[in-house]
Structures are given as structure tokens and as C-alpha cells.
C-alpha positions in Angstrom: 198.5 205.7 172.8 199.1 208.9 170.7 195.9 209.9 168.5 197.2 211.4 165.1 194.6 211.6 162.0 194.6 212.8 158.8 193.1 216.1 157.6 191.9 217.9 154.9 194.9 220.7 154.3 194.1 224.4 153.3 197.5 224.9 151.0 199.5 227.1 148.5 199.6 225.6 145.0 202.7 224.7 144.2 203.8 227.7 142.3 203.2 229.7 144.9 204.0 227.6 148.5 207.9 229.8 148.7 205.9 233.3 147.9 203.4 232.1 150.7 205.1 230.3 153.3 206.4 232.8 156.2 208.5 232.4 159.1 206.5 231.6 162.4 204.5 235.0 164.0 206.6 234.5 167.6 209.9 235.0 166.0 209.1 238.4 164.1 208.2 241.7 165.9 205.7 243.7 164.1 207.9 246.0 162.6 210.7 243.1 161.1 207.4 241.2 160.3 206.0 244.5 158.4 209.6 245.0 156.4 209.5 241.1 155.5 206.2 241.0 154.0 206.1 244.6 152.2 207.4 243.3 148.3 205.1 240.3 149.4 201.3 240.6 149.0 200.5 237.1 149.6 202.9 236.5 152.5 200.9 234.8 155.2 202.8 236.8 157.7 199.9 238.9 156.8 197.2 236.5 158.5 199.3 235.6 161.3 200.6 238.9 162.0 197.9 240.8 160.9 199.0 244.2 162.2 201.6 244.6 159.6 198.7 245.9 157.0 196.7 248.1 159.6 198.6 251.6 161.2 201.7 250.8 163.0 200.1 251.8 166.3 197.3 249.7 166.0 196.8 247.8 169.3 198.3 244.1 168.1 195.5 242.6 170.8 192.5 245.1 169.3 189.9 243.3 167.6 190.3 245.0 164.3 193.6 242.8 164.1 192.3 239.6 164.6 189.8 240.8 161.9 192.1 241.8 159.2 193.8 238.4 160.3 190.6 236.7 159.1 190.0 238.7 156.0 193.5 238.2 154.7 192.8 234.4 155.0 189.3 234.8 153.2 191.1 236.6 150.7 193.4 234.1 149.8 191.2 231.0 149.4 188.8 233.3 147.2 192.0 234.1 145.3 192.7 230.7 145.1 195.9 231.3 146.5 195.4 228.8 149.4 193.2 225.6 148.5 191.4 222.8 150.6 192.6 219.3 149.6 188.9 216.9 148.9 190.2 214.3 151.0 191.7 213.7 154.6 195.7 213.8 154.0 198.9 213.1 156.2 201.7 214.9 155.0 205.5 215.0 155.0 207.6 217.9 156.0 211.1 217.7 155.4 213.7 220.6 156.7 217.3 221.3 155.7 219.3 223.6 157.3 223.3 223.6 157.1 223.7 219.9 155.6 220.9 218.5 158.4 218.0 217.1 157.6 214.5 216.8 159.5 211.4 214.8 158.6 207.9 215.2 160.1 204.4 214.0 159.5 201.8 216.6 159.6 198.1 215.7 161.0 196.1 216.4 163.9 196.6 215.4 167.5 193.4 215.3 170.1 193.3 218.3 172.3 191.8 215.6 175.4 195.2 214.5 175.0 196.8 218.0 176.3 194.6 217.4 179.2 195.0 213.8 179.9 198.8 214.3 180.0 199.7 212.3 177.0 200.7 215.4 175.3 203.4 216.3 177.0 205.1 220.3 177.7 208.5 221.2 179.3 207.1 224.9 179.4 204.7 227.4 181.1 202.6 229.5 178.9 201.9 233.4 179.7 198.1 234.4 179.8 198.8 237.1 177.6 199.7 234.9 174.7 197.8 232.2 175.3 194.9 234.4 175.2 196.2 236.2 171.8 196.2 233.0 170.1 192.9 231.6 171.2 191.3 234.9 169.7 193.6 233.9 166.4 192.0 230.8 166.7 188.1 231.5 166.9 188.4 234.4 164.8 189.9 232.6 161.3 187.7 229.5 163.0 191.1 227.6 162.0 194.7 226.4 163.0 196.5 228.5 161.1 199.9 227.1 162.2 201.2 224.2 163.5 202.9 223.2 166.7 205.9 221.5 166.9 206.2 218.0 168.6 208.7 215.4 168.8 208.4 211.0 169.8 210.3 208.7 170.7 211.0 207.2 168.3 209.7 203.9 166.4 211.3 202.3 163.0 208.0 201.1 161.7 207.1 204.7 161.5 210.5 205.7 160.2 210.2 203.2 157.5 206.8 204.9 156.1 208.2 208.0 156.4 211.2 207.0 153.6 208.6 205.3 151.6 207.0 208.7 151.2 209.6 210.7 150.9 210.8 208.1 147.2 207.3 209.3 146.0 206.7 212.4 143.7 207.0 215.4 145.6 204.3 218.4 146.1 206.8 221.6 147.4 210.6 221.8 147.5 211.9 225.7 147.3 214.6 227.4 149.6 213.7 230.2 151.6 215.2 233.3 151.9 217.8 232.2 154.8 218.7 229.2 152.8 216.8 226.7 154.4 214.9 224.3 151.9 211.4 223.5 152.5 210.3 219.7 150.8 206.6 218.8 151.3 205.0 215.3 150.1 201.1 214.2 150.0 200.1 210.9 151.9 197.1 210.3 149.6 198.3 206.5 149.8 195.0 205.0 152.5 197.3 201.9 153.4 200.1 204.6 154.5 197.8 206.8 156.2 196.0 203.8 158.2 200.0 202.4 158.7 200.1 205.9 160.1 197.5 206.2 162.2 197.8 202.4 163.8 201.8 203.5 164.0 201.4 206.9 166.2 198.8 204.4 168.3 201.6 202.4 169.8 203.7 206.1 171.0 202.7 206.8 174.5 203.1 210.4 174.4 204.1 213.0 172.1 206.3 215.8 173.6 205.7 219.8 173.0 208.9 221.3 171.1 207.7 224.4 170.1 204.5 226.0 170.4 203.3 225.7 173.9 201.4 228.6 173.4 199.5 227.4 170.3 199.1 224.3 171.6 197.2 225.6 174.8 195.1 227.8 173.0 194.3 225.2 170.6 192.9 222.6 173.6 191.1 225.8 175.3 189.1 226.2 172.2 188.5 222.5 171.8 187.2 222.5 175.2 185.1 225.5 175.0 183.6 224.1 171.6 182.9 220.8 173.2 181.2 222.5 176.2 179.2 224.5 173.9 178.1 221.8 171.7 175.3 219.5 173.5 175.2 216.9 170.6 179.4 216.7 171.1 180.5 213.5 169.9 184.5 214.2 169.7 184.9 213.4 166.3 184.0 217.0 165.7 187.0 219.0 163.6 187.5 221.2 166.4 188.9 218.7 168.8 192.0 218.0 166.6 194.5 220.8 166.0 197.6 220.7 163.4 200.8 219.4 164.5 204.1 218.2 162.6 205.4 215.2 164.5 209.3 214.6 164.5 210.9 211.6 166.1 213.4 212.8 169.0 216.6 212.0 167.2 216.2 214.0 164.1 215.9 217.4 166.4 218.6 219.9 167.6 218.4 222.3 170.5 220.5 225.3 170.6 221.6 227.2 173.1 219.5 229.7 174.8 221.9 232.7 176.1 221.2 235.5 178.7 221.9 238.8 179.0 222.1 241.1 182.0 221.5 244.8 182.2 223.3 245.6 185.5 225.9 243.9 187.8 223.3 244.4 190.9 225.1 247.5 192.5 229.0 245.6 192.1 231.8 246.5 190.5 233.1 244.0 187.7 235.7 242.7 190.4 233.5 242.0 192.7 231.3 240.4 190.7 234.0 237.8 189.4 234.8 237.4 193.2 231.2 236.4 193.9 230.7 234.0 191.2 234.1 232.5 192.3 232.3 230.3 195.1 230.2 228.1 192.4 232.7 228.3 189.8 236.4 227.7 188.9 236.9 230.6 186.6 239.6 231.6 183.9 240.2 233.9 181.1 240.2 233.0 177.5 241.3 234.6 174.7 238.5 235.3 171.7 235.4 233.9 172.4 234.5 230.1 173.2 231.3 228.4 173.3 230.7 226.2 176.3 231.9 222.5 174.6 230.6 220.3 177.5 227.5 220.0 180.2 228.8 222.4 183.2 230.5 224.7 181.5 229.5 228.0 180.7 231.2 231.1 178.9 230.8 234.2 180.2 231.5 238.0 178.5 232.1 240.5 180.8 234.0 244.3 180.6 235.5 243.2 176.8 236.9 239.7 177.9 235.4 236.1 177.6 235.8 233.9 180.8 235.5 230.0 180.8 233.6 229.0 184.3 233.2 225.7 185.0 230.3 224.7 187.7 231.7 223.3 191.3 230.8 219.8 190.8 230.2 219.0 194.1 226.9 221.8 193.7 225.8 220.0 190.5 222.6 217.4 190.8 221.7 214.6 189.0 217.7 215.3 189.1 216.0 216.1 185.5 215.1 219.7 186.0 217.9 220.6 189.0 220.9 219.4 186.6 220.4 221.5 184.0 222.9 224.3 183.6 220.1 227.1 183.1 219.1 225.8 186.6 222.5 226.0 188.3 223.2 229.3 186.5 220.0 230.6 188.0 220.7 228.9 191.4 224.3 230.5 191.5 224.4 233.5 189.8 221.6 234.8 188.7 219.3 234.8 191.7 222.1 235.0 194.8 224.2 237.4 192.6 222.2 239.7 190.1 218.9 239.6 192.2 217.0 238.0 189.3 214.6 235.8 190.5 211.6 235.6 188.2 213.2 235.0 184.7 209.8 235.0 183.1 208.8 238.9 183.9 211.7 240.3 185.0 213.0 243.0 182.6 216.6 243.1 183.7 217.9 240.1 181.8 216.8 238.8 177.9 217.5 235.9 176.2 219.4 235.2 173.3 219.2 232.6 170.4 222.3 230.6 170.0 221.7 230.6 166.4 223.0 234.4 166.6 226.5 232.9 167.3 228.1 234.9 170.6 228.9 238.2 168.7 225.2 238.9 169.5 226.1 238.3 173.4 229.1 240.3 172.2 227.2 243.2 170.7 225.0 243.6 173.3 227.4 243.8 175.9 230.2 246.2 174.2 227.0 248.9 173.0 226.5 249.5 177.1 222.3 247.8 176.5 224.2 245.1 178.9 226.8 244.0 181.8 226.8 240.7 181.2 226.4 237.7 179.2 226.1 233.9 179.7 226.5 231.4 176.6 224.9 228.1 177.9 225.7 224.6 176.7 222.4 223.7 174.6 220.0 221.1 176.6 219.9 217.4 174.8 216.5 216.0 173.7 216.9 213.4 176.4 217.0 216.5 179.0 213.9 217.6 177.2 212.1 214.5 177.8 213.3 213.4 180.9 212.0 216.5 182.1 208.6 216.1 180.4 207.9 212.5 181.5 208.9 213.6 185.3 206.1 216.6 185.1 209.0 219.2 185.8 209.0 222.7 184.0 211.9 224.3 182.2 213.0 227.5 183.2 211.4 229.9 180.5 214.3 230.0 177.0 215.7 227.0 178.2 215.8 225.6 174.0 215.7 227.2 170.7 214.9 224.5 168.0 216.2 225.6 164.3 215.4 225.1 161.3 211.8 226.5 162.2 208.5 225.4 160.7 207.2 227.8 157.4 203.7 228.7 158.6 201.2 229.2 155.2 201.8 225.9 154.0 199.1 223.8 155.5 196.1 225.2 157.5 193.8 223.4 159.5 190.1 223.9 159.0 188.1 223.5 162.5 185.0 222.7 160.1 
């Protein structure tokens, strides 16, 4: 069983949720972060990304960031730019991006859940991070954004999900890049217990986005609980903020790579090498990968088509994926690249930047090489999850992305 309550939102009014709601802090540097936010005194990019209103060589991991970070978020409730809702709430989060539409609940999962293995990750987390958002975390004594989870899923919840959705609504606006943002109140207490008794009968809820946050989140929870000797686990601070989405409303793009060096070889024989683990051919223009096993490749101003050597491919969840095999094949026999995760010779690419980024990239000299991937299906994803396998690291990029700044979780 999945534990998902109801909480008592810190929110935008109305008027205000498009002027306050940001894009997430891991998809900004500090300095597109600092331009985003300049005309925009109440962004909440300036309490996630705190840095963007202190010198721009500030240390992002000094503690007089995590404090600003905390002072913008005072500021705003005294402002009464962000207010706490008097009663525990679910609430529904609807996305639309391109003619698709998403719709999540928001509410709190149990942190013991994380740890029990109900809540499930495809995904490692560095220390670095995880450390960055557990100060974020104690400091504004808050969740400040939420992770992004997906379910199998279950009509009986789909069903209270559209009744919601025909009530009045609380936000709708369009952001900046054209994605519109819809948010209804559950206030309803037969829909929230219908809720909570739903998300009861899902045996495990699936990390999408946010391992980091999600991590930190249980480490605080733990370290709360260990410091509390009257812990009951009803306390706030063993719940953090999530927006649940049932696994066949999502889409994962691809995640590209880019290489800064051919290893010591010569185009030609590099083409020669990858010719063992792949039937290769020119194209003409540029063509994304339309099927499991293919890949596209840009190399030296021309696209290439390589399709994997079937008899290599494997059927297991984490060795059939193509980032696997292009890892197995190329990357690590070929390039030398064998620790994706820290190794600063290749970087990845959202496929939402189409492949003139991959393009770009390669034709300005930064790199040799690049890979457009077929994008990794949600039954991939979960397969992997329920198996306890890892991804390799930037193995999916989930669009549209969650606005952060319109709902905050209070850990009090």
C-alpha cells in the first residue's frame, strides 16, 4: 500500500500563482536562473535558487545562500504573497504542453516508504546534491518543491481525478514557454478520504523526477525522527510533497550524448570501430532514431543511421536498454568513457532541444560526436524499478516540468 495524505498548502493567491510559479532549480544555472528572475521580484526562483540575489561569486553551497533562501520565503508569506491553506487539502495539477495533457494529485508520501522500498527510484543520487538539498530543506524547515512520481495506474482513482477537474478551478495561466499550468482544490472530505483509501490499494509509487529531493527529503525525516524521543510518525516532517501521475499520462524523451574527443582516432577509424556492433549508413539531414535499437549518430557534418547487431541486444530490464548497449559498445570499448556520472568528456542533452543542439555542439568544435537515443518507455522505467536495477545517469527527461512556487510544504 502507498501512503498519500493531505496537507495544508503554502500557496500564491490566484492573481499572483503565473508571477510566482518558476521553473524547477535543477534545470536553471545560476546565471539563466539570475536573468529569468531579474523583471521578477516575487519569482520563487529566488528561494530555490537563492544565489541569484547575493554576488554572482557567492559560493551556491555557503551558508549565506541557504539563508537568503529562507528569508525570501519569510518574506513572501509576511507579504502575503504565499498563504497557508486552514485545512489539510489534496490538490490537482494539470499540465499542457503541445496539445498533451497531464493530471496529478498533489499530497504527501511517507519518507519510511523511500526506505521500505515501496517508493521506488530508477536513479543514483550524487552526495553533492543530495547534501545541497537537505540543507534547502532544514533551513526554510519546508518542502519547497515537489518530487515527481508516477503509479500504475487504477480507474477508481482516475475517476476522482475528472470529478475534480468539472469543479471550479483555483490557477490556470500559461507560462512563458507556453505551457499552461491548471490547479484545483480537493476541499471535498469524501474525495480526499476516496483519495487516500484509493493510493492505499497502489503497491508502490515510482520516482520520475527528483531523486535528489526525494532522498534529502527521507534523510531529514529520519534525522527528525531520531532526534525526536516522543516520535510518533504522524509528525509533519515524515511526509514530504509529491504530485502523483498515473504511468500512462507521462512521456519520456530522449536523453542525448555528446562527446568531446574521438579517443586518439581519426573519424575513419572510428566509424570502422563502431562497425562491429552496428550496421551503419548515411542519411541525408538529420533523423531521429524511430524505433528501439536504432540510434542516430552526427559525426564530421553528416548524420549516420546505426542500427544495434541484434544478436548483441538482451532482453533483461536494465541490459536492453539502448543507453546500455551504447555504453557497452561504444562508449566504453571505443571512447574510453566508462563512468558516465563524473566523467567530463561526454554531456548530455535534452531531447526536447530537438538534434540541432547535438548539431550545434558538434559543428562549433565543443564536440566530436553525438548520439540521439530512442527515448525509454514508462514500462522500461518501471520494469527497471520493480527489478531493483539502476539507470545509467540521463537515461529520461520528462517534459512538461512541474512549476515550483505553487504549493509548499510546511514540515510544522
Amino acid at each position: 500500500m502507498s501512503k498519500f495524505r493531505p496537507f495544508r498548502a503554502i500557496r500564491p493567491l490566484p492573481e499572483d500563482a503565473k508571477q510566482v510559479a518558476s521553473r524547477p532549480y535543477d534545470v536553471l544555472n545560476s546565471d539563466e536562473a539570475r536573468l529569468e528572475a531579474a523583471d521578477n521580484p516575487i519569482s520563487f526562483l529566488r528561494v530555490i535558487k537563492p544565489e541569484i540575489d547575493l554576488p554572482s561569486d557567492s559560493d551556491p553551497y555557503g551558508e549565506e545562500v541557504y539563508r537568503q533562501g529562507l528569508a525570501k520565503l519569510t518574506e513572501f508569506k509576511e507579504l502575503g504573497i504565499l498563504v497557508q491553506d486552514p485545512e489539510a487539502f489534496f490538490y490537482v495539477y494539470r499540465l499542457t504542453m503541445d496539445g498533451r495533457t497531464q493530471t496529478g494529485i498533489v499530497g504527501c508520501c511517507d519518507y519510511q516508504e523511500y526506505y521500505d522500498g515501496s517508493i521506488k527510484k530508477h536513479e543514483l543520487t550524487r552526495t553533492a546534491k543530495e547534501n545541497d538539498r537537505v540543507r534547502h530543506v532544514e533551513t526554510q524547515n519546508a518542502n519547497a518543491e515537489p518530487v515527481f512520481f508516477s503509479y500504475r495506474g487504477k480507474p477508481g482513482i482516475d475517476a476522482l481525478v475528472n470529478e475534480v477537474t468539472r469543479s471550479p478551478i483555483e490557477y490556470d495561466f500559461v507560462a512563458e514557454d507556453g505551457i499552461r499550468h491548471e490547479l484545483w482544490v480537493v476541499r471535498d472530505r469524501r474525495l480526499i478520504e476516496n483519495f487516500e483509501s484509493g493510493f492505499a490499494e497502489v503497491p508502490a509509487l515510482y520516482v520520475a523526477d527528483g531523486h535528489h529531493r526525494t532522498a534529502a527529503a527521507a534523510r531529514v525525516g529520519q534525522m527528525r525522527k531520531e532526534d525526536n524521543s516522543d516520535h510518533t510518525g504522524e509528525e509533519e516532517y515524515n511526509f514530504f510533497m509529491a504530485v502523483l501521475f498515473s504511468d500512462d499520462q507521462l512521456k519520456i524523451f530522449d536523453y542525448n550524448r555528446v562527446v568531446r574527443d574521438l579517443n586518439g582516432l581519426s573519424q575513419e577509424s572510428f566509424l570502422s570501430a563502431i562497425k562491429q556492433s552496428f550496421e551503419v549508413s548515411a542519411i541525408d539531414g538529420e533523423l531521429a532514431p524511430t524505433e528501439k535499437g536504432t540510434f542516430s549518430m552526427y559525426l564530421g557534418g553528416v548524420w549516420y543511421r546505426l542500427k544495434a547487431n541484434k544478436e548483441k541486444l538482451t532482453s533483461s530490464p536494465k541490459e536492453g536498454l539502448d543507453v546500455t548497449y551504447l555504453s557497452d559498445e561504444v562508449l566504453e570499448p571505443i571512447l574510453g568513457i566508462s563512468d558516465l556520472r563524473n566523467d567530463l568528456r561526454i554531456d548530455f542533452v535534452g531531447g526536447i532541444r530537438g538534434l540541432g543542439e547535438l548539431e550545434r555542439r558538434v559543428d562549433s568544435g565543443e564536440m566530436a560526436v553525438a548520439f540521439a537515443l530512442f527515448p525509454v518507455s514508462m514500462e522500461e522505467l518501471l520494469a527497471i524499478a520493480d527489478a531493483g536495477e539502476i539507470m545509467p545517469p540521463k537515461t529520461t527527461w520528462f517534459e512538461p516540468k512541474l512549476r515550483s512556487g505553487l504549493f509548499i510544504h510546511d514540515l510544522e
